[in-house]
C-alpha positions in Angstrom: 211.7 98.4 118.0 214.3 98.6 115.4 213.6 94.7 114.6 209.8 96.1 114.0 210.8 98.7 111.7 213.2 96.8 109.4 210.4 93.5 109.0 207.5 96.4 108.5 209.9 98.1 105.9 211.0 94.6 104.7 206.8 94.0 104.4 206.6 97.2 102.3 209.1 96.2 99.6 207.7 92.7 99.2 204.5 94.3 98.8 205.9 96.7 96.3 207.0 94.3 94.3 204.1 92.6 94.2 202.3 95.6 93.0 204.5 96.7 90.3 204.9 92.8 88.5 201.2 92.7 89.0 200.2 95.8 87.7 202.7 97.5 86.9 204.3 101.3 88.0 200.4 102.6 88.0 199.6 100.2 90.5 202.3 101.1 93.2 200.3 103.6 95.3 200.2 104.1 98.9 197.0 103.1 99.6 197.9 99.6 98.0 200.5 99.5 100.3 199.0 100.1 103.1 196.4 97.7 102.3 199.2 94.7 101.4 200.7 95.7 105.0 197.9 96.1 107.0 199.4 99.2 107.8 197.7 102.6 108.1 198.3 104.7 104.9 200.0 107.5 107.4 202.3 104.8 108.6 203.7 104.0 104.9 204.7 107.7 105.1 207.0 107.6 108.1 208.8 104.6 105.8 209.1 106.1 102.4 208.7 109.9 101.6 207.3 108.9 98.2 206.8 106.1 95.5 210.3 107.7 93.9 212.1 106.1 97.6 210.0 102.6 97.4 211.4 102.2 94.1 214.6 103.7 94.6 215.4 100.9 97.2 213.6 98.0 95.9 216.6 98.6 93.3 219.2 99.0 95.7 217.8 95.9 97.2 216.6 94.0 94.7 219.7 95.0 91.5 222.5 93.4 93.2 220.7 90.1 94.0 219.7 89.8 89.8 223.5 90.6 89.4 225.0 88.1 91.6 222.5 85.5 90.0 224.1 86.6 86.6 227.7 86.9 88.0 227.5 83.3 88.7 226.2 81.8 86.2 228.6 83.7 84.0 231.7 82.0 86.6 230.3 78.5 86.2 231.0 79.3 82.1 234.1 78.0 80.8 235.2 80.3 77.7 234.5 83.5 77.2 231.8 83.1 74.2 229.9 80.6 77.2 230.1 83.4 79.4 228.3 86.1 76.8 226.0 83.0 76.3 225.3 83.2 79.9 225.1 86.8 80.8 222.1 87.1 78.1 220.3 83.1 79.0 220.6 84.2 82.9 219.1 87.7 82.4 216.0 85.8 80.4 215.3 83.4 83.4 215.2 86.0 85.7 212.3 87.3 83.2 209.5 85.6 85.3 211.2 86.6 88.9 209.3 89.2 90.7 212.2 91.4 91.4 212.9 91.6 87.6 209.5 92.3 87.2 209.6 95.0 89.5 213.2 96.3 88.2 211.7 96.2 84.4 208.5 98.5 85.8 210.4 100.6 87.8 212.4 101.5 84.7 209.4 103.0 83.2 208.0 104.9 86.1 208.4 108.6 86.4 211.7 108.7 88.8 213.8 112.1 90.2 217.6 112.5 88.9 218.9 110.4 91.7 216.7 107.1 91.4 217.8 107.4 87.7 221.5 107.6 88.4 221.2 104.7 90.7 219.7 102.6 88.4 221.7 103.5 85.4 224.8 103.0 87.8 224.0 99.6 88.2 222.8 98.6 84.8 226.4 99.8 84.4 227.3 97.5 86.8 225.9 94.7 85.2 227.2 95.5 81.4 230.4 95.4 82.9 230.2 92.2 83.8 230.6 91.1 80.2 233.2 93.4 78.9 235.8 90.9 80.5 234.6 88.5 78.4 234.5 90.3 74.9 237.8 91.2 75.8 239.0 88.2 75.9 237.2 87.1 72.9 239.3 89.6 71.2 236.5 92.1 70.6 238.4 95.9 69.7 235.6 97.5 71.4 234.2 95.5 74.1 232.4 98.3 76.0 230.4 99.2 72.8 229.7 95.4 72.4 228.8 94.9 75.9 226.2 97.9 75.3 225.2 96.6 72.4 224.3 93.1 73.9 222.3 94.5 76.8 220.3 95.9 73.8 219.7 92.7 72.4 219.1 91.4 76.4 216.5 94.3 76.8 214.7 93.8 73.4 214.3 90.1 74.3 213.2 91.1 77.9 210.5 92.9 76.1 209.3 90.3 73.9 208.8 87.7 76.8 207.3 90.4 78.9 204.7 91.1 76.0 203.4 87.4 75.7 205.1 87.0 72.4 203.9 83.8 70.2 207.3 82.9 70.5 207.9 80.4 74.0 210.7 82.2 76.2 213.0 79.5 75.2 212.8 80.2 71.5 213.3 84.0 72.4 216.3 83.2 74.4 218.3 80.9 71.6 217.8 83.4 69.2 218.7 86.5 71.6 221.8 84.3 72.5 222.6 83.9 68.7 222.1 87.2 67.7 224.5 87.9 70.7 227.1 85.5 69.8 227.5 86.2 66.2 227.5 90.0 66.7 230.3 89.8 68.6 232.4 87.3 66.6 232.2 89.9 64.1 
């Protein structure tokens, strides 16, 4: 029974993210759900008290595999500037993954306190992954820089997300630029 629950549940985020990279926070409803699952609507219930819970676990689920994707690829990086080079080129890749997708349409749904502390805890998470590196670059306020980065990361994010005329790759070089050169100073 327990095996049941966790592949239903396991269903129910899969189909989440389906729904929000497809159409976005407006198209997560239960009734999608429950038609993605071929579950009853009453059944998504006894899962998931409300869309607020879906989303708050497909980040719990979803944030720390998107992390660990850009925690490696910053390891395989030699220096420190390679490693800011790949915290922002990883993040871009993951552009067209469904779990970013999901993560980037989560962020603008309508969430309780909670939900938004958890994702903000691990967008934390994630930014602090590069303050090592602007350390050692010599950066006298790497925190700010790191912050200041992600802002570069998320405008980027944005443009690919939007269809720009730009391709991604374009978008990335010159997010990476604008990245390195800010923080040479």
């Amino acid at each position: 029974m327990a095996e049941h629950r966790s592949m239903q549940r396991a269903a129910l985020l899969d189909a989440a993210r389906s729904l929000l990279s497809e159409g976005g926070t407006e198209a997560l409803t239960f009734p999608a759900l429950a038609e993605r699952t071929g579950l009853a609507r009453s059944s998504v219930y006894e899962y998931f008290r409300s869309r607020a819970a879906v989303v708050e676990e497909l980040c719990e689920v979803d944030f720390p595999v998107w992390a660990a994707d850009v925690s490696a690829a910053m390891e395989r990086a030699g220096t420190a500037e390679a490693k800011v080079e790949a915290y922002v080129r990883q993040q871009l890749e993951l552009v067209g993954d469904r779990r970013h997708r999901a993560v980037v349409a989560i962020s603008a749904s309508e969430l309780d306190a909670g939900a938004r502390e958890k994702i903000r805890a691990a967008h934390g998470g994630l930014v602090a992954m590069i303050v090592e590196a602007l350390d050692e670059m010599g950066h006298e306020r790497p925190r700010l820089a790191a912050m200041l980065v992600q802002g570069i990361v998320d405008a980027a994010v944005r443009r690919i997300e939007l269809g720009a005329a730009e391709e991604p790759g374009a978008i990335a070089d010159a997010a990476v630029s604008m990245a390195l050169r800010g923080v040479r100073g």
